[in-house]
C-alpha positions as CSV (number, residue, x, y, z in Angstrom):
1,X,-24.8,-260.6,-39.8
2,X,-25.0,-257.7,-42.5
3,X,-21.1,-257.4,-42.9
4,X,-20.3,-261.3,-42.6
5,X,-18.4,-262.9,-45.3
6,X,-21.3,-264.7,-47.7
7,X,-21.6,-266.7,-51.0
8,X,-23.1,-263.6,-52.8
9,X,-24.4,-263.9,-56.8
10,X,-24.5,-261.0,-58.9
11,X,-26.7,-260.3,-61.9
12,X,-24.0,-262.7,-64.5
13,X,-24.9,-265.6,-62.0
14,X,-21.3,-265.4,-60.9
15,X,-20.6,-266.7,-57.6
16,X,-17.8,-265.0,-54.8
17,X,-17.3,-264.7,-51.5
18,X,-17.9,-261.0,-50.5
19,X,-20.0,-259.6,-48.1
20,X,-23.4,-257.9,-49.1
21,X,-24.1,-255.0,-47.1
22,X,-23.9,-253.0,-50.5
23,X,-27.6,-254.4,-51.2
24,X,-28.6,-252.7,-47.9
25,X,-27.5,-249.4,-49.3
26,X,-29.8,-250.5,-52.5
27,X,-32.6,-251.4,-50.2
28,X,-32.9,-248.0,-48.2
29,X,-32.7,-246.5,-51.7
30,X,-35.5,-248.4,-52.9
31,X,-37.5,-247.2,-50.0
32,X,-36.5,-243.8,-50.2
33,X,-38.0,-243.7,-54.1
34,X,-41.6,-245.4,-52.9
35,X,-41.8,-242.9,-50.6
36,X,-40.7,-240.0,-52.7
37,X,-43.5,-241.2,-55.4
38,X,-46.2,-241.7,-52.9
39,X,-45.6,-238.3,-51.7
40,X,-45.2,-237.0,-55.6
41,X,-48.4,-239.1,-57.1
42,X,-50.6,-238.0,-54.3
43,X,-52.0,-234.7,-56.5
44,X,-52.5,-237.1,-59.4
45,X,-54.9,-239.1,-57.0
46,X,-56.4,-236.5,-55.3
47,X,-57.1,-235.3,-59.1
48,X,-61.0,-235.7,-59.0
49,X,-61.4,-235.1,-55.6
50,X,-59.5,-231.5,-55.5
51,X,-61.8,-230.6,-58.7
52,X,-65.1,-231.3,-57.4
53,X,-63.9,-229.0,-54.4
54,X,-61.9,-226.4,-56.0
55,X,-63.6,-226.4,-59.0
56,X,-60.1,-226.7,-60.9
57,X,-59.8,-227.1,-65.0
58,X,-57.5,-229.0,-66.5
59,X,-55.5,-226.1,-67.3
60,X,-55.4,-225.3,-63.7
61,X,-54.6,-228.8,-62.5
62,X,-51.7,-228.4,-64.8
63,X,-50.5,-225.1,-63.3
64,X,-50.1,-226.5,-60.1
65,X,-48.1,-229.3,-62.1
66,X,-46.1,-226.9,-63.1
67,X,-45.0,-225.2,-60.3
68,X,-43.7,-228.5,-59.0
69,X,-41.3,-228.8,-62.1
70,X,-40.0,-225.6,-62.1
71,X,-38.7,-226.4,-58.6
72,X,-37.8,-229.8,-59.5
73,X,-36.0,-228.4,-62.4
74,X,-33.8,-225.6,-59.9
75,X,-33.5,-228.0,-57.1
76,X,-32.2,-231.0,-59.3
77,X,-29.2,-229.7,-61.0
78,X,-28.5,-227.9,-57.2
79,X,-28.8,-230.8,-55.8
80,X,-26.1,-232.5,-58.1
81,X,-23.9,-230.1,-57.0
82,X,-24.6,-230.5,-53.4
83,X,-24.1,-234.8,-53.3
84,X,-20.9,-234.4,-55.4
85,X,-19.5,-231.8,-52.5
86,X,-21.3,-233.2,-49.3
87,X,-21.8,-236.3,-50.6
88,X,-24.4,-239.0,-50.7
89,X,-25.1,-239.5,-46.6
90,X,-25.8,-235.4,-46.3
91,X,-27.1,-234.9,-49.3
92,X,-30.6,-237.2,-48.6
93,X,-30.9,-236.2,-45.2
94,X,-31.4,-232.4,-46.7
95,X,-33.6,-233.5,-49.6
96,X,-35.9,-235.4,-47.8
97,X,-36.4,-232.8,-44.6
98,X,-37.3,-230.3,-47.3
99,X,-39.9,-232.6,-49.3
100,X,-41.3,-234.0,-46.3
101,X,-42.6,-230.8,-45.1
102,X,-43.7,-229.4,-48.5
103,X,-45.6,-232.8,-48.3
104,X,-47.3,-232.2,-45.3
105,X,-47.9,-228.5,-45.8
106,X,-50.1,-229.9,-48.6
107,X,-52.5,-230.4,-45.6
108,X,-53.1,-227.1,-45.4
109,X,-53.4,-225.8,-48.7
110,X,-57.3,-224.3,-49.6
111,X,-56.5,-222.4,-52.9
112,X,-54.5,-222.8,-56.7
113,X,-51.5,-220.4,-55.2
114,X,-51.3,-222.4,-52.0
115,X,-50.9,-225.8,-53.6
116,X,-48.3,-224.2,-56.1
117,X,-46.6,-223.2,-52.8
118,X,-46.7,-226.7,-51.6
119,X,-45.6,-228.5,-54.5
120,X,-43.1,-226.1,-55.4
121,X,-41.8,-227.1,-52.1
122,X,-41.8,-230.7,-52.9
123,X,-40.4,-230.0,-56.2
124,X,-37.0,-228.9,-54.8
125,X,-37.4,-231.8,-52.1
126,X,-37.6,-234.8,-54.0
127,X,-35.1,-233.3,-56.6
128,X,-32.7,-234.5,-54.6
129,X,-33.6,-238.2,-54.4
130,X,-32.0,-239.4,-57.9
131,X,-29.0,-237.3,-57.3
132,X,-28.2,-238.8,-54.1
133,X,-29.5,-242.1,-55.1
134,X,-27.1,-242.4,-58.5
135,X,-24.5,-240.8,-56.4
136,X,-24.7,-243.6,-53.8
137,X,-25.1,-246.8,-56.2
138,X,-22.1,-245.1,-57.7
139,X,-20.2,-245.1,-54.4
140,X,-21.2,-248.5,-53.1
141,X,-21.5,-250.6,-56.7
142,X,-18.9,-251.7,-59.6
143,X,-19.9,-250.5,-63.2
144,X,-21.1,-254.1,-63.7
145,X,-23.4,-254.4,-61.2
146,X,-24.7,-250.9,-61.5
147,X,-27.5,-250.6,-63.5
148,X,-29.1,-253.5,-62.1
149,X,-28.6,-251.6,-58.7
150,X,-30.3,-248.6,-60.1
151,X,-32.9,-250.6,-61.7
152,X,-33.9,-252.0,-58.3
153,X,-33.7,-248.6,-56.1
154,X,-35.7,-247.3,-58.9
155,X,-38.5,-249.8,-58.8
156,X,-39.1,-248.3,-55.5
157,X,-41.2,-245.6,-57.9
158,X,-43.5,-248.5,-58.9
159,X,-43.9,-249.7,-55.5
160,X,-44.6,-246.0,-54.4
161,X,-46.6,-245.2,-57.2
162,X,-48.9,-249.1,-56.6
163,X,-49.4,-247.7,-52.6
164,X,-50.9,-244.6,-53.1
165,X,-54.2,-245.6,-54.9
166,X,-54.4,-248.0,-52.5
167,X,-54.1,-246.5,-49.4
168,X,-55.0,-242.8,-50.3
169,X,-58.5,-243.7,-51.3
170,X,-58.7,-245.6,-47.4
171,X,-57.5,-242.7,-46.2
172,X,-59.6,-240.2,-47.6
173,X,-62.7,-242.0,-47.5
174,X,-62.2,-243.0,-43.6
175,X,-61.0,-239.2,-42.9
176,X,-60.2,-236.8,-45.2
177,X,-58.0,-235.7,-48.1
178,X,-56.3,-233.4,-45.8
179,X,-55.0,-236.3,-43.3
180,X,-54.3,-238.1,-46.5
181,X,-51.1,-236.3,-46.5
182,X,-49.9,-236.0,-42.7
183,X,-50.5,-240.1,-42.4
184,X,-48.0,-240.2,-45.5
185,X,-45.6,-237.4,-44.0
186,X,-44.8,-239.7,-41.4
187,X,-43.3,-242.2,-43.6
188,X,-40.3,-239.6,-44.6
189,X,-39.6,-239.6,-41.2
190,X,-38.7,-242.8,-40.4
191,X,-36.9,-243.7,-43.3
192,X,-34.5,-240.7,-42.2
193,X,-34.0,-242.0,-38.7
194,X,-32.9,-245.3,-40.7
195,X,-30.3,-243.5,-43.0
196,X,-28.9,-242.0,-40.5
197,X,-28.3,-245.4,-38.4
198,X,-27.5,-247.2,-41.3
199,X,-25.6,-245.4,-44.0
200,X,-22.1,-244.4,-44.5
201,X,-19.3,-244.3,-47.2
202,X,-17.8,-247.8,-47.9
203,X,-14.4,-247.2,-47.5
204,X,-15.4,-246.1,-43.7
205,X,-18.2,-248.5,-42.8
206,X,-18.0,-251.1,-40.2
207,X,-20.2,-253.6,-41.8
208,X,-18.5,-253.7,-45.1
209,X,-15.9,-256.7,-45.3
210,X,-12.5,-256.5,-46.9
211,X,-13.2,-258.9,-49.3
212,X,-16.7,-256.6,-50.1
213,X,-14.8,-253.1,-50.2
214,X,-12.4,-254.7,-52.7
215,X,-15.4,-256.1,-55.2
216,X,-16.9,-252.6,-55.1
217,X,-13.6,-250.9,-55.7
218,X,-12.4,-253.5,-58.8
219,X,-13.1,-250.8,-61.7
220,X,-9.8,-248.8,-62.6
221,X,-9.7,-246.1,-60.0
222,X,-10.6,-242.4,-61.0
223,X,-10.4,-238.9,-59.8
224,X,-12.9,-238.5,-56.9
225,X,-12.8,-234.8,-56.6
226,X,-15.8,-232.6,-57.8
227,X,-15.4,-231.1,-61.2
228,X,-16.6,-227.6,-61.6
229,X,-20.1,-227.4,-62.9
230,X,-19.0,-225.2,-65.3
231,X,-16.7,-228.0,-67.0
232,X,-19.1,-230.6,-66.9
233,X,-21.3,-229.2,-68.8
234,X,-19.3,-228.3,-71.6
235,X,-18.9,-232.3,-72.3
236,X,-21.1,-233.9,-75.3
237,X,-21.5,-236.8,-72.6
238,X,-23.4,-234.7,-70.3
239,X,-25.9,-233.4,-73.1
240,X,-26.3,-237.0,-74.7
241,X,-28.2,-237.6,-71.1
242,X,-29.8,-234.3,-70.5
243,X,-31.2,-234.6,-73.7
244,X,-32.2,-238.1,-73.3
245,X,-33.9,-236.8,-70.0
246,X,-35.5,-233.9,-72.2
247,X,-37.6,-236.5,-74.1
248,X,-38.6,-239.3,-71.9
249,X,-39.1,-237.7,-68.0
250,X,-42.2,-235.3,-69.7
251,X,-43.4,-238.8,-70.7
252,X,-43.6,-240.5,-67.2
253,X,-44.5,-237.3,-65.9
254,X,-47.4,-237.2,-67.6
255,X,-48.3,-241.0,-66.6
256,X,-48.0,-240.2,-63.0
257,X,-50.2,-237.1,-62.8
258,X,-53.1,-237.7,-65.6
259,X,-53.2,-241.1,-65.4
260,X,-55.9,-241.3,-62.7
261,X,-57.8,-238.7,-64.3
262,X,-57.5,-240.8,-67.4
263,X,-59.3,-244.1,-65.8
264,X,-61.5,-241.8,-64.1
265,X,-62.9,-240.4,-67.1
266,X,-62.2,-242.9,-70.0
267,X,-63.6,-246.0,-67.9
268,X,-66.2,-243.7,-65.8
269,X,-64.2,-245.3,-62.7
270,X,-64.4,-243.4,-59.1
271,X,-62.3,-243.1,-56.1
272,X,-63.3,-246.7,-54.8
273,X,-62.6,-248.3,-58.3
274,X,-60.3,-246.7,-59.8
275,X,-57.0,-248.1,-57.7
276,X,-56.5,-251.8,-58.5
277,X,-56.1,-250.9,-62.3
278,X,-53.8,-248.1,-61.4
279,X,-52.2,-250.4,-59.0
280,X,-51.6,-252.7,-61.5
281,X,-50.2,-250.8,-64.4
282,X,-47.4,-249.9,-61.8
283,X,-47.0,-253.8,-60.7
284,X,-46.1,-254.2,-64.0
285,X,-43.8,-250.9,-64.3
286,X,-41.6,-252.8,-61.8
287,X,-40.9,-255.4,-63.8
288,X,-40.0,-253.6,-66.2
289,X,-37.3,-251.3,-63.8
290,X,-35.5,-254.4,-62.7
291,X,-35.8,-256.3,-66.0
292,X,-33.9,-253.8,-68.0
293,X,-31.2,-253.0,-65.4
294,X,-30.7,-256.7,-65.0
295,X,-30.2,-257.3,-69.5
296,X,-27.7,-254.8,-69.8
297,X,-25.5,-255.8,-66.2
298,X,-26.1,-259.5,-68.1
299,X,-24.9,-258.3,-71.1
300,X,-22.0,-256.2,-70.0
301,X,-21.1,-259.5,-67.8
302,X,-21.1,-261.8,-71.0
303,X,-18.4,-259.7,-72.3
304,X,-20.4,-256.8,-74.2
305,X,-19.2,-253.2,-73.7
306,X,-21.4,-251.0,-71.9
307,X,-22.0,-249.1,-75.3
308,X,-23.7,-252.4,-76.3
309,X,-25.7,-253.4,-73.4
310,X,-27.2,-250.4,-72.5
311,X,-27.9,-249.3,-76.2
312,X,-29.5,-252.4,-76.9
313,X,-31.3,-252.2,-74.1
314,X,-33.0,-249.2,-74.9
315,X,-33.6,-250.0,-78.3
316,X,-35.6,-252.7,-76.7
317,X,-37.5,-250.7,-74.7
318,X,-38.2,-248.0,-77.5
319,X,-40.5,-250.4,-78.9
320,X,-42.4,-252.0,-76.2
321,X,-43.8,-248.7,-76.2
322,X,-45.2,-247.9,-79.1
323,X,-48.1,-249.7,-79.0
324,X,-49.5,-247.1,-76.4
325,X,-50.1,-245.1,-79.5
326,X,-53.7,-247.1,-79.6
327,X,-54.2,-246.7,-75.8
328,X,-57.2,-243.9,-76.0
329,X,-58.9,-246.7,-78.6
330,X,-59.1,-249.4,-76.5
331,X,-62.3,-250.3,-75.1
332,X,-61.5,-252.6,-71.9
333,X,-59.8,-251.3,-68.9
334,X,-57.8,-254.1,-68.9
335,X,-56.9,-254.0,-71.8
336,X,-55.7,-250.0,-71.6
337,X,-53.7,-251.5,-68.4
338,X,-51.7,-253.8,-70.1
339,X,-50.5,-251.5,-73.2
340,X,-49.9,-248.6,-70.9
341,X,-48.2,-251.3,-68.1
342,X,-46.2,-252.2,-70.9
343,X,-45.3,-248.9,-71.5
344,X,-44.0,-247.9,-68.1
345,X,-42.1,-250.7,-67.4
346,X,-40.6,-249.7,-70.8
347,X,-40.1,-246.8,-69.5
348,X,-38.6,-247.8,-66.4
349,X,-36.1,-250.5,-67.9
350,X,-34.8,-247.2,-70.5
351,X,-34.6,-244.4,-67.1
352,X,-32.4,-247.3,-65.1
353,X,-30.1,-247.7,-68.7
354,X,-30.1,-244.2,-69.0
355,X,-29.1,-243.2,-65.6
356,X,-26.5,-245.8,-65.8
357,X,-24.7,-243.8,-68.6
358,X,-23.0,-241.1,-66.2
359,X,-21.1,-243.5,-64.2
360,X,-20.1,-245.1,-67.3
361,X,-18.9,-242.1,-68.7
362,X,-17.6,-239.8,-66.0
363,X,-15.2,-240.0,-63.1
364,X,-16.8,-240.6,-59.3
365,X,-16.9,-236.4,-58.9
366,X,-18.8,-235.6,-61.4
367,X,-21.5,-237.7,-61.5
368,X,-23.9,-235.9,-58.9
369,X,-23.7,-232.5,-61.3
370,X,-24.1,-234.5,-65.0
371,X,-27.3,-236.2,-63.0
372,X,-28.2,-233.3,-61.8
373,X,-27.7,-231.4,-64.9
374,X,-29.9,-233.8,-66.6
375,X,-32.6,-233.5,-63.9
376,X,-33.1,-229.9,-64.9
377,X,-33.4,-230.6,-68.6
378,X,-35.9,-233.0,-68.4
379,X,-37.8,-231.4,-65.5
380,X,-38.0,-228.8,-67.9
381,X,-39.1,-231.0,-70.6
382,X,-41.8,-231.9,-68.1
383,X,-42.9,-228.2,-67.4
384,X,-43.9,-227.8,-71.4
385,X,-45.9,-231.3,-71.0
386,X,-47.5,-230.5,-68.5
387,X,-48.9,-227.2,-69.8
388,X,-49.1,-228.5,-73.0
389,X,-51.2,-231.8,-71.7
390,X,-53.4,-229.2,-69.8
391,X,-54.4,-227.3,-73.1
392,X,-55.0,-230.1,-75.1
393,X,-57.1,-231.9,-72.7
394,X,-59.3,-228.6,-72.3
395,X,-59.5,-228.0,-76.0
396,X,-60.3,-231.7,-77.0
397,X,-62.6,-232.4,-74.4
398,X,-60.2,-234.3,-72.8
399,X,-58.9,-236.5,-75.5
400,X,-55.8,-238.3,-74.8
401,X,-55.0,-239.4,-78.5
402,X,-51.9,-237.0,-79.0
403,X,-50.7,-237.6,-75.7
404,X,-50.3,-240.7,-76.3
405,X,-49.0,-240.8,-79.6
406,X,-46.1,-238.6,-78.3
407,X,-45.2,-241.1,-76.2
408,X,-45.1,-243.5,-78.2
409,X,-41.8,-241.8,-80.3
410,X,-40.3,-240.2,-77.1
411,X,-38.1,-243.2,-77.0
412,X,-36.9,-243.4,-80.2
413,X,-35.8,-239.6,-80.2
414,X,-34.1,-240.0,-76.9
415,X,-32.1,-243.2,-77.9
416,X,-30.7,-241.4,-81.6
417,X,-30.0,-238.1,-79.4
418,X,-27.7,-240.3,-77.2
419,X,-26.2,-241.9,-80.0
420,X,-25.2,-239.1,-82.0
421,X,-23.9,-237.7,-78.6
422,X,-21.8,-240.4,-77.1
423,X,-21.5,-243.0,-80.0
424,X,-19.3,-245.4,-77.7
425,X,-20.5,-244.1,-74.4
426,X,-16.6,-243.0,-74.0
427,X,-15.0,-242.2,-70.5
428,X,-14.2,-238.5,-70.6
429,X,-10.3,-237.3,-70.3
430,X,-10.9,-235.6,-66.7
431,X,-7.2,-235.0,-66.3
């Protein structure tokens, strides 16, 4: 039985006797990400396929790339707003209506401006996913166990992001592009039908034990009502994470949606082909997701302040990635997916630290709008990469050399911005 009393073990390895439906709530979170990145990715896929039938540039590609981070941009920060008022339950179920039939509508698209349609849809859509997401772990988790949470719900993104060149290419090949993304729809769907059965607030859910509501409620207890957006964002605590945001989402960004284009043209790879590597590099992204959440709960747990542990963490991560810098050089497939697999697990393991840093810093109410706050700054970090990436590819003949150098220092930059920000990751006075 989900709310049973059981011997449960955290990421420290210690052992008590509380109930576990909180790893439910992670679960359905983890499977809300997959299915918000196979739904994302999907273009990036499609790349060479919606080129050699639309006759797109790179510059064009990028345009449509755009459009989708503009919306992501607006949506995001809204959508912090909207889970710190309605909470976490409501908040999902409007997110994931909305990007579920952009998704679909994809389906119908046959020119530039409809696509931009689409995905400007799904931008404001899946904006709501981490918002709701961190809001939730934040409900449902202590600060200790927290980043590892977030590290797991994240690695749905990986698993998302390993499905899609695997089944897209099946699906296209055995019908079309077009029913590529009404097959996928479907899966939005039914993971609402299972928040809705399954999810509730803590403090009012029958499956969670006594003994479990106490070991989620064991931090010192904080305001809980939403602070005005306005205030938030006056904090140096909320710009150490937007900023942080501002220099490492453009980087992933530009991993999900050129990387297939990338293999495709670097390794002269088609649609059958091209999937297993791309599979792979996100196999080993996930790692990376639950690797880095799980050092700094570890740390924290062995006695290490959160400044510490999630610092450390990053630092870390900052330089597993720099040896991407020598990605376009490398002659081997393989070889270009274990540097750039290193890359986005590194990645991954700095987003779940850095995602972690609201909770630590901020009362329960004002988490959703610093998330969401941070969303739009680095979805807007992302719109300049991605026309930026488009320009460079079309003037270098599709050259990914400076791409990849930038992000090979995103890390750095983002880890001294937070620093210099938030030197002890301090709890804000919200009184």
């Amino acid at each position: 039985m989900m709310g049973t009393i059981a011997t449960d073990q955290g990421p420290d390895g210690a052992v008590a006797r509380v109930g576990r439906y909180r790893w439910v709530i992670c679960a359905l979170l983890f499977a809300a990400t997959a299915i918000n990145y196979v739904d994302r990715q999907m273009i990036g896929v499609l790349k060479p396929t919606l080129k050699a039938e639309f006759g797109w540039s790179e510059s064009d590609f990028a345009t449509i790339i755009f459009w989708f981070q503009l919306a992501y941009a607006i949506g995001y920060v809204g959508f912090g707003r909207i889970v710190d008022v309605l909470g976490a339950r409501a908040g999902y179920v409007i997110a994931i209506l909305i990007w579920t039939v952009s998704h679909m509508a994809h389906g119908l698209a046959t020119s530039i401006t409809t696509f931009a349609m689409a995905r400007f849809g799904l931008g404001v859509g899946e904006s709501g996913n981490f918002p709701a997401g961190i809001k939730a772990v934040t409900e449902w988790f202590p600060q200790r166990e927290r980043a590892y949470a977030i590290g797991l719900f994240n690695a749905g993104a990986n698993i998302g992001a390993i499905v899609t060149p695997l089944l897209v290419p099946f699906l296209v090949l055995t019908f079309d592009w077009r029913v590529a993304f009404y097959v996928t729809g479907v899966f939005g769907v039914v993971w609402l039908i299972a928040w809705l059965a399954l999810y509730r607030h803590p403090d009012r859910h029958p499956h969670v034990s006594a003994a479990e509501l106490a070991y989620i409620r064991q931090d010192p207890a904080d305001p809980v009502e939403p602070l005005p957006w306005a205030r938030v964002a006056t904090y140096r605590e909320t710009w150490a994470f937007a900023l942080g945001k501002f220099c490492i989402d453009p980087i992933w960004w530009f991993f999900l949606f050129w990387l297939p284009g990338y293999l495709f043209e670097r390794y002269d790879m088609d649609l059958k082909t091209f999937g297993l590597p791309l599979a792979a590099i996100y196999l080993i992204s996930d790692f990376g997701s639950i690797a880095g959440g799980w050092l700094s709960s570890k740390l924290i747990a062995q006695g290490k302040t959160p400044n510490f542990a999630r610092k450390i963490t990053m630092l870390i991560c900052a330089f597993c990635v720099l040896p991407v810098f020598f990605a376009q050089n490398i002659a081997s497939v393989w070889g270009a997916v274990a540097v750039i697999g290193l890359a986005t697990a590194a990645h991954q393991a700095f987003s779940a630290n850095l995602y972690a840093l609201p909770s630590d810093m901020f009362p329960r109410g004002a988490v959703g709008s610093v998330i969401g706050i941070g969303g739009m700054i680095g979805a807007v970090g992302g719109m300049g990469m991605a026309l930026f990436t488009g320009y460079i590819l079309d003037a270098t003949g599709n050259n990914y050399s400076v791409l990849f150098g930038i992000a090979g220092s995103a890390y750095f930059v983002a880890l001294l911005l937070v620093h210099l920000l938030s030197p002890r990751l301090a709890r804000i006075d919200a009184r």
